[in-house]
C-alpha positions in Angstrom: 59.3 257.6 425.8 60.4 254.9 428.1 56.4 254.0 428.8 56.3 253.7 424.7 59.4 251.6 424.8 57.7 249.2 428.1 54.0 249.0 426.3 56.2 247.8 422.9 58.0 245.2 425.7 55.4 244.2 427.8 57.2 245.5 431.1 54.9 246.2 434.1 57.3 246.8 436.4 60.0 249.6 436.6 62.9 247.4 437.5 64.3 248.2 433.3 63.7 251.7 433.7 67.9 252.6 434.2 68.8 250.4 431.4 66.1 251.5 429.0 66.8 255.2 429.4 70.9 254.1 429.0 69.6 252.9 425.8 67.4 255.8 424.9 70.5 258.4 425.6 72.2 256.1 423.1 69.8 256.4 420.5 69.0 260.0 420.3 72.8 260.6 420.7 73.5 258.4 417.6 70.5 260.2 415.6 71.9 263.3 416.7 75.7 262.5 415.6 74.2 260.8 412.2 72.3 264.2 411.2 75.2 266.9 412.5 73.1 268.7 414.8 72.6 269.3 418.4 69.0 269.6 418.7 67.1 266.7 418.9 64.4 266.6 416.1 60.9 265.5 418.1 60.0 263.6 414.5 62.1 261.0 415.4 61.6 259.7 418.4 59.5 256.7 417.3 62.9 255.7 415.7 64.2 256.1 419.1 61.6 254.2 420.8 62.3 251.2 418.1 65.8 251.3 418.6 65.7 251.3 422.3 63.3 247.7 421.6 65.9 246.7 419.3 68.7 247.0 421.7 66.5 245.6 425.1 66.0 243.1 422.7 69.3 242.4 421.4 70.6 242.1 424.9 73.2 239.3 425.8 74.0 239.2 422.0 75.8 241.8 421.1 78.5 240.0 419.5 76.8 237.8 417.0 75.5 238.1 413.6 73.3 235.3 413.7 71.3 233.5 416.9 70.0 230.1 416.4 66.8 229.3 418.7 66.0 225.3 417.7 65.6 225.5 414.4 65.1 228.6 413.5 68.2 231.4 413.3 68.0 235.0 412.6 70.6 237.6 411.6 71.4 240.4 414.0 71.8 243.8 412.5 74.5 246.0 413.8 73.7 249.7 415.1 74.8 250.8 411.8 72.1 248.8 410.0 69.4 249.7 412.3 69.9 253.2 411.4 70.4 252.8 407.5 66.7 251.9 407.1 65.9 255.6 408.2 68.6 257.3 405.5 66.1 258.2 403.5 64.0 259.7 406.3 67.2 261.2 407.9 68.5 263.0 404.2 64.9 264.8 403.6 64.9 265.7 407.0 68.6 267.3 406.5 67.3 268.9 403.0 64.5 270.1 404.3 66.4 271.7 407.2 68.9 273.3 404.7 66.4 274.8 402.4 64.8 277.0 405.5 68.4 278.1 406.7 69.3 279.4 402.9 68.2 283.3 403.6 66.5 284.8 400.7 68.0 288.2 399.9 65.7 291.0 398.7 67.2 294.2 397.4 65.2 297.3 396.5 67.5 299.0 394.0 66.5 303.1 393.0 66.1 303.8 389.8 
């Protein structure tokens, strides 16, 4: 994952590498926490690779909303927005996961 994640940022060098797997421990531990479970689903990794970008990316402002660059200014989203954009991804995922642990019951009855 973390030569995704230096591709994505153009590093060539492995001087990032301890701060870019911080971040990637942080990710899949946030998934984890946001789908109540302890296995980490392989199907989301890319959204741990783009939140690893997001937070290389978003270092040295972690305490702004917006960053002005001459004239142009963006907002920041928090870590709680980054991972709202995958609800929807991260609720079939969970309803998927609960329709395989329902057990079927089938009873032969004697007649």
């Amino acid at each position: 994952m973390i030569d995704d994640v230096k591709v994505l940022l153009g590093l060539t060098n492995d001087s990032q590498d301890s701060l870019l797997s911080i971040y990637e421990k942080q990710a899949k531990q946030k998934i984890l926490n946001r789908l109540g479970t302890v296995k980490f689903p392989s199907q989301f990794e890319y959204i741990a690779v783009e939140y690893v970008v997001y937070k290389f990316r978003k270092r040295g402002t972690e305490d702004a909303s917006v960053v002005k660059e001459d004239v142009l200014s963006k907002s920041i989203l928090t870590d709680d927005d980054f991972f709202k954009q995958y609800e929807s991804e991260f609720r079939k995922y969970l309803e998927n996961e609960n329709k395989r642990n329902k057990r079927t019951v089938l009873r032969f009855l004697k007649c």
